[in-house]
N, C-alpha and C positions, 0 to 999 in steps of 0.2 A: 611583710606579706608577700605571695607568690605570687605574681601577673602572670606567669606564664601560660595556665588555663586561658584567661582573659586573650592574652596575645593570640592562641592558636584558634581560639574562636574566631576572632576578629579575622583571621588572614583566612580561617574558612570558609568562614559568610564572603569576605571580598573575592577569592578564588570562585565559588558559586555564582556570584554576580556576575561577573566580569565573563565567566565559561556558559552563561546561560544562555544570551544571544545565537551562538557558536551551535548550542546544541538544538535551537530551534530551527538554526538556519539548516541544519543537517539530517533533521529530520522532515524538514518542508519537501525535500528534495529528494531521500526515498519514501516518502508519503507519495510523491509524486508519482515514482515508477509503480509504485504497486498501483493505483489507481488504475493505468495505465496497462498494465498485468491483468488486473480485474477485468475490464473493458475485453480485450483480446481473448478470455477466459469466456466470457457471457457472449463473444460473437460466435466461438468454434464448439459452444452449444453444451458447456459443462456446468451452467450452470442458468437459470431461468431468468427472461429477458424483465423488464420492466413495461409491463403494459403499455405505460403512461408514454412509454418511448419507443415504442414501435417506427416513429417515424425516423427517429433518429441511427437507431441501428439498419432501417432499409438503407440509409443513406452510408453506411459503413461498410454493410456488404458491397458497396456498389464498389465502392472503396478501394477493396481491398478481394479482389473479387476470388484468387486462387487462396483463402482462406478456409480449407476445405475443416468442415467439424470434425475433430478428431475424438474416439470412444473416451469418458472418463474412465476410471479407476474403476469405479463403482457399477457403471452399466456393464464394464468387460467380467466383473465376477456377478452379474446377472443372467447375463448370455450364457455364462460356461454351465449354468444349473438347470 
């Protein structure tokens, strides 16, 4: 009989295993900057704030305060029509 099917499975269920940690831990942490991206994105006014947190973004601008909103993409080929 041929094991070898058998063996290469085995060693690629344990290689998946062992690298899945790894890949969680690596995506927790650009999960993180985009957030972060996102955040700075909804402060300089490209995209629409969250009602609910109004108070928390007054406290960002305060922040951060030469954050000046810069045209998206979309409103500058508004403007040009």
């Amino acid at each position: 009989m041929n094991f070898n099917g058998i063996l290469v499975g085995a060693a690629v269920f344990l290689i998946i295993g062992i690298c899945h940690p790894i890949v969680i831990k690596m995506e927790y942490y650009w999960g993180i900057h985009e957030l972060l991206a996102q955040e700075f994105r909804v402060l300089r006014g490209w995209f629409p704030e969250n009602p609910k947190r109004s108070d928390y973004y007054a406290r960002q601008r305060a922040k951060y305060p030469n954050l000046t909103p810069t045209p998206s993409h979309s409103n500058l080929c508004r403007k040009k029509k």
